[in-house]
N, C-alpha and C positions, 0 to 999 in steps of 0.2 A: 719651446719644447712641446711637442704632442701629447697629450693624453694616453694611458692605457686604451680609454674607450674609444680612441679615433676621433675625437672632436674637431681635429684639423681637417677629416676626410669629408670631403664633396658628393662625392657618390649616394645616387638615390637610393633609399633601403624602401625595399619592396616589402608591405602590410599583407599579414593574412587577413582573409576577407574573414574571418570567422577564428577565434581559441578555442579549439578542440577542449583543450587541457580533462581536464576528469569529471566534464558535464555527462558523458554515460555510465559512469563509474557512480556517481552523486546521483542519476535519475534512479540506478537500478538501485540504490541502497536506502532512498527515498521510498521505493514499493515495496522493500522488503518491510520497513518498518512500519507502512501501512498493514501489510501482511499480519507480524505480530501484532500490531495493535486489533484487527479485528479478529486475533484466535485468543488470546485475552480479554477481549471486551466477551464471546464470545462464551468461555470459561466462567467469568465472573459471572454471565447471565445463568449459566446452566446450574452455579453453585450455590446462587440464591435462590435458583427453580425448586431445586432438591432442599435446601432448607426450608421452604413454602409446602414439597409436598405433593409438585406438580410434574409430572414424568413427562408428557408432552412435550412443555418447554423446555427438559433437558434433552428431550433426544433433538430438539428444533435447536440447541444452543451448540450442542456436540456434530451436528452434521455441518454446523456455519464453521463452525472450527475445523471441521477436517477437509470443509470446503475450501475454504482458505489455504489450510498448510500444505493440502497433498499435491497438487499441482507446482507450489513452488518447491518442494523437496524433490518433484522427479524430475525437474526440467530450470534452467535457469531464465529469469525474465528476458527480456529482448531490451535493446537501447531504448527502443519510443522513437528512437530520433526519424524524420520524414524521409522515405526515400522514394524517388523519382513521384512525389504528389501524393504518396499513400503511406498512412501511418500504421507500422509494422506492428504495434504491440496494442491494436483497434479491439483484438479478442481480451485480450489482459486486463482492458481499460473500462472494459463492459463487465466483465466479470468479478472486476473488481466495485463497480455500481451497484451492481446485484448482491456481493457480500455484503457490501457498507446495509444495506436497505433491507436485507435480510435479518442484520445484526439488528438496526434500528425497530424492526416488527418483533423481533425477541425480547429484546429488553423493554416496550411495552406493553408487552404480554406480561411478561412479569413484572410488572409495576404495578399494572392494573391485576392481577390476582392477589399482590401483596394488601393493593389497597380495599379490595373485596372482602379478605379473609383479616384483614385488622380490623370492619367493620363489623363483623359479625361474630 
């Protein structure tokens, strides 16, 4: 007796060369959560600016945060995935370089004026 799954059958089964399955669906919801993380990292820097006293670093923590959200709230991200040699979402991936290192120059700023103003 045969199998449900054909075990009897001879026939070659042709291999996708690649599983699509939900790797652009997984990238995009990957960057989203990069996203909230640096408008939250970004928040918490501005809220300890403002408990320090320091208005600079909150308008520097609030522009990283709106850098961040405003782009992904009018537009959704792109796959990433490579097409014909060129990687589609190259603006995304810079820009998203630039928040991270933005975020990291915020919250040392306010590190260092906390540790300034604890000294004196």
């Amino acid at each position: 007796m045969v199998s449900a799954a054909g075990a009897g059958d001879d026939a070659p089964r042709a291999h996708p060369s690649r599983d699509v399955g939900l790797q652009p669906e997984r990238t995009a919801l990957a960057w989203q959560r990069t996203i909230l993380s640096v408008t939250v990292g970004s928040l918490v820097c501005g809220a300890t600016a403002l408990r320090l006293d320091q208005p600079v670093i909150v308008v520097a923590a609030a522009a990283v945060a709106i850098a961040a959200m405003l782009p992904s709230v009018l537009r959704l991200p792109e796959g990433g995935l490579p097409s014909h040699g060129h990687l589609r979402s190259w603006r995304f991936l810079v820009r998203m370089v630039l928040l991270v290192s933005a975020l990291g120059a915020v919250g040392t700023a306010a590190a260092l004026v906390s540790m300034l103003q604890g000294d004196g």
